[in-house]
Backbone of each chain as ProteinMPNN parsed JSONL, in Angstrom:
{"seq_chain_A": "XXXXXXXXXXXXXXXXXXXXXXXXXXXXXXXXXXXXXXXXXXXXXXXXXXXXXXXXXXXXXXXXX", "coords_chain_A": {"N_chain_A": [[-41.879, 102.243, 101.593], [-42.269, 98.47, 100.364], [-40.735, 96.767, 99.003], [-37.964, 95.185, 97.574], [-34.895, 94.691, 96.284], [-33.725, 92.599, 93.663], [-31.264, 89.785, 93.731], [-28.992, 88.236, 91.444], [-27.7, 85.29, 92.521], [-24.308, 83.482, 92.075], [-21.325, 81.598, 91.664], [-19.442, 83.34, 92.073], [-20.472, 85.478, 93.744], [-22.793, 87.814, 94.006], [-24.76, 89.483, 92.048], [-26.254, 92.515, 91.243], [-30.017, 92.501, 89.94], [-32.434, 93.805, 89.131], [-33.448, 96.746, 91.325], [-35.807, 97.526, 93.635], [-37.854, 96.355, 93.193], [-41.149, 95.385, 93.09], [-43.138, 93.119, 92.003], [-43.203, 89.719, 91.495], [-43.18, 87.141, 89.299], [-42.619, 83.651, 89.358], [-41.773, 81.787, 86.319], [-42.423, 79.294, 83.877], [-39.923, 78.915, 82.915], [-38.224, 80.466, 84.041], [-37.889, 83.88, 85.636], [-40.19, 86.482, 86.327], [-40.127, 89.624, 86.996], [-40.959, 92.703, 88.229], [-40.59, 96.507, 88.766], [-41.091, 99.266, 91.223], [-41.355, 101.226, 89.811], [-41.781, 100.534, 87.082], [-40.561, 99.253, 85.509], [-39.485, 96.343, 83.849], [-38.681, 92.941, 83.617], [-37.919, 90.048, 82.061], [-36.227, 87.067, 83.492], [-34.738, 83.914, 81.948], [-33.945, 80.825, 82.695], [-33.587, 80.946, 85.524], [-34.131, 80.942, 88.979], [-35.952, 81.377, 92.194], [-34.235, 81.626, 94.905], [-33.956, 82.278, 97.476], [-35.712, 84.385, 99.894], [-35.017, 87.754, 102.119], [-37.131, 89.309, 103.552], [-37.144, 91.706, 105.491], [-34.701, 92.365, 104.79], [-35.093, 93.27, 102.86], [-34.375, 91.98, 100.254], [-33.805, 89.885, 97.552], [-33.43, 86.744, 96.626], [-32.316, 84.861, 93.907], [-30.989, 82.25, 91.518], [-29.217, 80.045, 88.947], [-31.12, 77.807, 86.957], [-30.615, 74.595, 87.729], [-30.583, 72.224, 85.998]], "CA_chain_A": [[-42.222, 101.232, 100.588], [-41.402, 97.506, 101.109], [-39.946, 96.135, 97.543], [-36.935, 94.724, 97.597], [-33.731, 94.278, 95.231], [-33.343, 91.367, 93.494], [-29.758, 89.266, 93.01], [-28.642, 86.537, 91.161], [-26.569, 84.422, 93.253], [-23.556, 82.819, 91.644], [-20.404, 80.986, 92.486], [-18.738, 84.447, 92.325], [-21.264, 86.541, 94.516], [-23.793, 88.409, 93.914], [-25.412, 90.865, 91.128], [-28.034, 93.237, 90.957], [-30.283, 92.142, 88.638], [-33.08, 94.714, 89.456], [-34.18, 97.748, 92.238], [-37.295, 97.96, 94.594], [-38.82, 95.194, 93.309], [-42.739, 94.884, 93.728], [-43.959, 92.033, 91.32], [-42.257, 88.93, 91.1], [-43.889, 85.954, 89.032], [-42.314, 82.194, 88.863], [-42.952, 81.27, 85.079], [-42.168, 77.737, 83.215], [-38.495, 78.493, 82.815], [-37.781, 82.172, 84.059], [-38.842, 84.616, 86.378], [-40.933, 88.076, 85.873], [-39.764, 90.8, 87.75], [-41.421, 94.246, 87.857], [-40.257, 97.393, 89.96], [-42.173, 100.078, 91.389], [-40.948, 102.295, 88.373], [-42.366, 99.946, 85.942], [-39.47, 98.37, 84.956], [-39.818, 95.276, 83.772], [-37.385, 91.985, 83.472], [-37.746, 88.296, 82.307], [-34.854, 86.674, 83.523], [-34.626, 82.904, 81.853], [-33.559, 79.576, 83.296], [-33.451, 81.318, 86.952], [-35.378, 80.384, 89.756], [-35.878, 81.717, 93.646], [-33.176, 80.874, 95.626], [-34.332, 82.832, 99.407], [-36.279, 85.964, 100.444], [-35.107, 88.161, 103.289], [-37.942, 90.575, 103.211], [-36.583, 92.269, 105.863], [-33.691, 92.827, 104.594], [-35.278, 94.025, 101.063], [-33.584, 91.12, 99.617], [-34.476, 88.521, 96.796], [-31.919, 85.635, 95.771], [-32.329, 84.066, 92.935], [-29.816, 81.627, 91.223], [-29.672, 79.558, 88.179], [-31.324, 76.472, 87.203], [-28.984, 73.393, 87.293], [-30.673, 71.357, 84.647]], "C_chain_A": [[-41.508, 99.935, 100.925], [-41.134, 96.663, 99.887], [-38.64, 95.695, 98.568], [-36.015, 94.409, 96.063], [-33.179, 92.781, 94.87], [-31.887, 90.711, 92.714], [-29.877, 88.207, 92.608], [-27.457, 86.366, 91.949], [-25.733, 83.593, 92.525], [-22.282, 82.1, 92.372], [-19.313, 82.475, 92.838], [-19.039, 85.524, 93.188], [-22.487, 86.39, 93.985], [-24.044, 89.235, 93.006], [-26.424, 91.282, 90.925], [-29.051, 93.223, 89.927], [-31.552, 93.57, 88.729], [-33.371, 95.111, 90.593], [-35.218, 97.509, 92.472], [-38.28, 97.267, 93.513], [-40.382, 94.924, 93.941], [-43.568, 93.246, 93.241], [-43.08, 90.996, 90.972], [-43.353, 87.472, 90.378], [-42.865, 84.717, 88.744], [-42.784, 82.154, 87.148], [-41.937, 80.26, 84.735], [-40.58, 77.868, 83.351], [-37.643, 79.84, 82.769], [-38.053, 82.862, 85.391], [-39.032, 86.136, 85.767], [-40.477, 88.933, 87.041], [-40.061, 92.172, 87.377], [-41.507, 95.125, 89.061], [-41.357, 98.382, 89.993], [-42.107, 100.896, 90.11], [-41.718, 101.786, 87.235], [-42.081, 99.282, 85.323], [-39.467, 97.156, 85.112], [-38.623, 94.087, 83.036], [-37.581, 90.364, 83.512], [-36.004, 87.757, 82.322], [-35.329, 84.967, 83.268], [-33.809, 82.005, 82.251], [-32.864, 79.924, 85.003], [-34.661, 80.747, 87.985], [-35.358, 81.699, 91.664], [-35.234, 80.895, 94.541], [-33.597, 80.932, 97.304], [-35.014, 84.479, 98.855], [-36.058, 86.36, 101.48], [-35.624, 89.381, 103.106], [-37.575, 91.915, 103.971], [-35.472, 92.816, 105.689], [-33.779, 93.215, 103.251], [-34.583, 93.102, 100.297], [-34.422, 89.556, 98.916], [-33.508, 88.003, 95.991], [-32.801, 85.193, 94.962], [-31.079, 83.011, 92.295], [-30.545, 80.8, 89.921], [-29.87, 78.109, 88.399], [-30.546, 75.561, 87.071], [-29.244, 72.718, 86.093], [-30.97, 72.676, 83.263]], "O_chain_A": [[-40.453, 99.943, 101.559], [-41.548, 95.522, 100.091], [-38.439, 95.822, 99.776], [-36.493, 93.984, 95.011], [-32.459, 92.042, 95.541], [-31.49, 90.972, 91.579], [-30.572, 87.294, 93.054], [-26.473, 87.102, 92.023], [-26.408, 82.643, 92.129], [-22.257, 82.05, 93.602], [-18.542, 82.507, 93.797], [-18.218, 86.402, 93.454], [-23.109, 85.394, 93.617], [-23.233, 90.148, 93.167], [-27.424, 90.698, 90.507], [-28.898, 94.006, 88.99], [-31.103, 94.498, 88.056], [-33.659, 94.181, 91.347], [-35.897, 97.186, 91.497], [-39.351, 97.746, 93.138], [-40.659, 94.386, 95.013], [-44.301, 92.521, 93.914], [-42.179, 91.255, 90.174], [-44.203, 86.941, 91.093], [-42.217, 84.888, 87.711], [-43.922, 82.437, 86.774], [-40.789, 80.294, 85.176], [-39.977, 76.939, 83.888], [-36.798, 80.231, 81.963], [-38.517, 82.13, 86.266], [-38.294, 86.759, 85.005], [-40.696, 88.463, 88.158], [-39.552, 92.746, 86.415], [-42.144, 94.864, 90.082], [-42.285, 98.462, 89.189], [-43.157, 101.085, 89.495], [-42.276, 102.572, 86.469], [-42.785, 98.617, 84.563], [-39.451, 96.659, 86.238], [-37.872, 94.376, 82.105], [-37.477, 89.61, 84.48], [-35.04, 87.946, 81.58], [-36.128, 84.504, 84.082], [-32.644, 82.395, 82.176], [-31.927, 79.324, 85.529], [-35.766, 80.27, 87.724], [-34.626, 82.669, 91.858], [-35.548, 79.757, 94.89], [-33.579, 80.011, 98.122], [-34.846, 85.262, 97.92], [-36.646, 85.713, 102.346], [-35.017, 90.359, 102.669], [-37.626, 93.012, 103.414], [-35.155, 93.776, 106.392], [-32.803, 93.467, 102.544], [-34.025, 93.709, 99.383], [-35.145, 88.674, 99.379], [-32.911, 88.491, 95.031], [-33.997, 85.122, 95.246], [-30.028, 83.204, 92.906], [-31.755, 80.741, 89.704], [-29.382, 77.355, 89.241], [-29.667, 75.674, 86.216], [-28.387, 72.578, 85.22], [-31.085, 72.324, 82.089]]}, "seq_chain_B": "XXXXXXXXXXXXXXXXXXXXXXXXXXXXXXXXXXXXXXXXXXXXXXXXXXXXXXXXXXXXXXXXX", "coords_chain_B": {"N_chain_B": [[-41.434, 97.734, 109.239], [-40.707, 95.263, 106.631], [-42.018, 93.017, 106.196], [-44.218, 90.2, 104.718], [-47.252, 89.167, 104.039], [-48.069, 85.455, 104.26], [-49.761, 83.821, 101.527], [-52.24, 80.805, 100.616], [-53.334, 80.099, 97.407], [-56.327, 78.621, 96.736], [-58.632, 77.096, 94.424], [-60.471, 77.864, 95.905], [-60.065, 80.222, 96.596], [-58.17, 82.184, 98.963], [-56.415, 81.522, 101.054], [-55.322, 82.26, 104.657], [-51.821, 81.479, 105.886], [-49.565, 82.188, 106.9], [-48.722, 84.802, 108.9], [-46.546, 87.915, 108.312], [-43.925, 87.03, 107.235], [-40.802, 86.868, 106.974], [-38.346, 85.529, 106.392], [-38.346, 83.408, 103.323], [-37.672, 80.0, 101.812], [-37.675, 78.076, 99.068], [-38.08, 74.465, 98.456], [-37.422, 71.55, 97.595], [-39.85, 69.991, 97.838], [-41.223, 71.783, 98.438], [-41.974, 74.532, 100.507], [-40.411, 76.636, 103.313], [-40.482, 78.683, 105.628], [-40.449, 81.532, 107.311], [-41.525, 83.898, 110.169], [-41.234, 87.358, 111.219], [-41.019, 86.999, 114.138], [-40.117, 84.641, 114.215], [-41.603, 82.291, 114.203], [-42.364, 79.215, 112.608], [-42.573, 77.519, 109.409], [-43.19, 74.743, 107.558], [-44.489, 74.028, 104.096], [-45.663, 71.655, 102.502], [-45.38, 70.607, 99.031], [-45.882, 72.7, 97.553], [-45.107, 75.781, 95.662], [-44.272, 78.821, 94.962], [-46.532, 81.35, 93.962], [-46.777, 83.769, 93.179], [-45.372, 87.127, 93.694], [-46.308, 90.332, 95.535], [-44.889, 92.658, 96.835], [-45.189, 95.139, 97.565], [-47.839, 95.731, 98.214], [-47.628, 93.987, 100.464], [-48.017, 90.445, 100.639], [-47.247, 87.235, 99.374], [-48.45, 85.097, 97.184], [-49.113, 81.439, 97.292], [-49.36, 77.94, 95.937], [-50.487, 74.907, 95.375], [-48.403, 72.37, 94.069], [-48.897, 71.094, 90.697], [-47.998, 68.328, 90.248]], "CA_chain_B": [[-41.033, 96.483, 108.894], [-41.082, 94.958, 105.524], [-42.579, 91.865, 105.747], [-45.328, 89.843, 103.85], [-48.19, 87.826, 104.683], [-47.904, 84.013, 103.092], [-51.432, 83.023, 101.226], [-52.746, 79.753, 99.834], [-54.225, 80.548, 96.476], [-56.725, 77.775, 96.156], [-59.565, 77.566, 93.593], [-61.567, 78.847, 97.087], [-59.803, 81.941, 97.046], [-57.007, 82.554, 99.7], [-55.878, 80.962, 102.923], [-53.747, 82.757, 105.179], [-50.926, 80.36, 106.144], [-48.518, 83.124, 108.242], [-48.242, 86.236, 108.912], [-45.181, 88.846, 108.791], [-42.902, 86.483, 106.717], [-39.35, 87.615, 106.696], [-37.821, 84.514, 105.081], [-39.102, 82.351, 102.537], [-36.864, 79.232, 101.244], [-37.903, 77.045, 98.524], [-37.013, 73.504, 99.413], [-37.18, 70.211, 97.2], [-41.321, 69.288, 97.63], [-42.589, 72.757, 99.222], [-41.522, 75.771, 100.88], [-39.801, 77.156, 104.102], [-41.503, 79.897, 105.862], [-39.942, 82.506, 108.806], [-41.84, 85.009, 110.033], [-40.101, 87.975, 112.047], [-41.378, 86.476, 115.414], [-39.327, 83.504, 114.554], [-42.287, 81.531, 113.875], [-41.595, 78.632, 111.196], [-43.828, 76.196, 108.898], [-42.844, 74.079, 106.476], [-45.374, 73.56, 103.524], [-45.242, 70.75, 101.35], [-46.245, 70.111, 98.03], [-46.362, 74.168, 97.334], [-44.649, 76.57, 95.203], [-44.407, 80.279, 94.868], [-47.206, 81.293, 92.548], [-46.259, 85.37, 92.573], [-45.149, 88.066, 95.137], [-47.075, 91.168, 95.789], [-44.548, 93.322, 97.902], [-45.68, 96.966, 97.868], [-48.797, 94.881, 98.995], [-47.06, 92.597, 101.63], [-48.169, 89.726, 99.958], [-46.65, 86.452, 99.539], [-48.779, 84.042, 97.244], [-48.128, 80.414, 97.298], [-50.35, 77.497, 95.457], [-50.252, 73.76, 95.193], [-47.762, 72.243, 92.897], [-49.451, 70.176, 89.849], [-48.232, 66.936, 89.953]], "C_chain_B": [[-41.795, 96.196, 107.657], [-41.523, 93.371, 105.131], [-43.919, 91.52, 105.366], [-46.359, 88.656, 104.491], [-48.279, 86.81, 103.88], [-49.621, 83.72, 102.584], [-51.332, 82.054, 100.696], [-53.216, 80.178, 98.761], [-54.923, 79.119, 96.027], [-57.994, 78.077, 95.069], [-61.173, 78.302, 94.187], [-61.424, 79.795, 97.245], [-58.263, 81.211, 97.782], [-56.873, 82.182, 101.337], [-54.312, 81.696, 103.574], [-52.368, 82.037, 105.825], [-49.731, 81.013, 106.917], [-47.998, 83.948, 107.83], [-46.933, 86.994, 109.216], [-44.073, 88.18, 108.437], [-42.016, 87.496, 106.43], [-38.438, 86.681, 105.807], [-38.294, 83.978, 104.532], [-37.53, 81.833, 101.491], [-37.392, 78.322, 100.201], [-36.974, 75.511, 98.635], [-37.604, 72.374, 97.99], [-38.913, 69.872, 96.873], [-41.857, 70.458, 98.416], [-41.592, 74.328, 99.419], [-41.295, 75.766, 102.331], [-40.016, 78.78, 104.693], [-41.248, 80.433, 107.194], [-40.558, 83.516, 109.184], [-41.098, 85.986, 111.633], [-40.841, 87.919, 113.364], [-40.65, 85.481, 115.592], [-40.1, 82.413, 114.413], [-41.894, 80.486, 112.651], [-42.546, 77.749, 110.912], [-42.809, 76.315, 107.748], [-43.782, 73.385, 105.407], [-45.314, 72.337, 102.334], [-46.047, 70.346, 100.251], [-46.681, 71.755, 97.5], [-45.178, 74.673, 96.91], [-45.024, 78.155, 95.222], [-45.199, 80.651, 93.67], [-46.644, 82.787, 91.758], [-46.237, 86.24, 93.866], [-45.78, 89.534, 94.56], [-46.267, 92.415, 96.837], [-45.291, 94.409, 98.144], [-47.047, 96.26, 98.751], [-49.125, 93.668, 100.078], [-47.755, 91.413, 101.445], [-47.502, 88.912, 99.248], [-48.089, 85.63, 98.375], [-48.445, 82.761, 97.082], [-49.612, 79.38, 96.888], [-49.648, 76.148, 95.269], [-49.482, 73.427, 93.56], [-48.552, 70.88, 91.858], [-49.217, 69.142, 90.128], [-47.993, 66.697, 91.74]], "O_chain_B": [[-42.95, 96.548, 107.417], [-41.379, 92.764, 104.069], [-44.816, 92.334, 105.584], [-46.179, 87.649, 105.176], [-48.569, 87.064, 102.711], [-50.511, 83.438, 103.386], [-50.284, 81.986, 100.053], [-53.901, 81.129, 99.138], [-54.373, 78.442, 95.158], [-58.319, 79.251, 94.886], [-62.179, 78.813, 93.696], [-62.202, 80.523, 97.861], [-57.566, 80.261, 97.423], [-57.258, 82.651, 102.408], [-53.113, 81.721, 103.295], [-52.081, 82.882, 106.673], [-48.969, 80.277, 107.542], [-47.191, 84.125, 106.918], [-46.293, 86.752, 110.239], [-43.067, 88.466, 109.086], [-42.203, 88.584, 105.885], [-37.915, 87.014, 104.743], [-39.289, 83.657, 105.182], [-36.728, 82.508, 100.845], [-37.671, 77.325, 100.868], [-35.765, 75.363, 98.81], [-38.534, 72.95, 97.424], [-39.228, 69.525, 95.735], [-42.884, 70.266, 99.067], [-40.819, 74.916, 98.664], [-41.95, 74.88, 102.88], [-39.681, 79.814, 104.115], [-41.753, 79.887, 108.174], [-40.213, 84.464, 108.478], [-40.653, 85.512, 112.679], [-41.337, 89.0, 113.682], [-40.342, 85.14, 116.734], [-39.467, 81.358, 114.465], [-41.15, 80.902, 111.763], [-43.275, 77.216, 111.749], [-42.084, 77.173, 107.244], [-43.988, 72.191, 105.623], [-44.74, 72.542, 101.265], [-47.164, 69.843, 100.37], [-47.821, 71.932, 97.072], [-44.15, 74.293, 97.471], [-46.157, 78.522, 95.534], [-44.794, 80.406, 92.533], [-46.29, 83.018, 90.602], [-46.948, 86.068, 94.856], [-45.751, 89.829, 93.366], [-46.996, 93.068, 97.583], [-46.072, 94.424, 99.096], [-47.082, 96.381, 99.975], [-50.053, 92.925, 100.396], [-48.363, 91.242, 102.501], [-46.946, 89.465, 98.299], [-49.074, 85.625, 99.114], [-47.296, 82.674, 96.649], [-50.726, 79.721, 97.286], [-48.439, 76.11, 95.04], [-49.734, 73.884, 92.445], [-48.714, 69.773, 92.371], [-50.251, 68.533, 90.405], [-48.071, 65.569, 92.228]]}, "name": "protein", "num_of_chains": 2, "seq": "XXXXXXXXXXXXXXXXXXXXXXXXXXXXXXXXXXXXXXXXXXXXXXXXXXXXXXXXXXXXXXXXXXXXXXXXXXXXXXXXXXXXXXXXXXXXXXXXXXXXXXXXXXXXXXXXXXXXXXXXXXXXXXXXXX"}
């Protein structure tokens, strides 16, 4: 399977915000995140920071304004 | 390998814009686009509309203004 785990990126690291990650949507002032499981996660005033698909990996970080 | 193919989503449907993306950067007026060949494009004026992993699938769509 080729999901990936998505982190928020901070000034402190890194945290797992959700597992194997299939569905990711951009929305107005958030993002949608939904795993293969079903599990589902609006995270607000975040954005997409990088994707290393290869490496199953999805940054995110927060918005500045 | 877990990488994704980048699409256009225009109101024509879907343009393929590069295959086997491994990185994807959002940048300032577009996007940043690696695929694991090392290949690179830089699109401008485009955002991430929604990701599709399990379905290696990347889409990406002109930004409004």
């Amino acid at each position: 399977m080729c999901e990936a785990n998505a982190y928020l990126v901070t000034g402190d690291g890194e945290e797992l915000v959700l597992e194997r990650v299939d569905q990711l949507v951009p929305q107005e002032d958030g993002v949608f995140l939904q795993s293969i499981f079903g599990q589902q996660k609006i995270l607000k005033n975040v954005k997409i920071k990088a994707l290393a698909l290869v490496d199953h990996k999805i940054y995110l970080e927060r918005k500045e304004d």
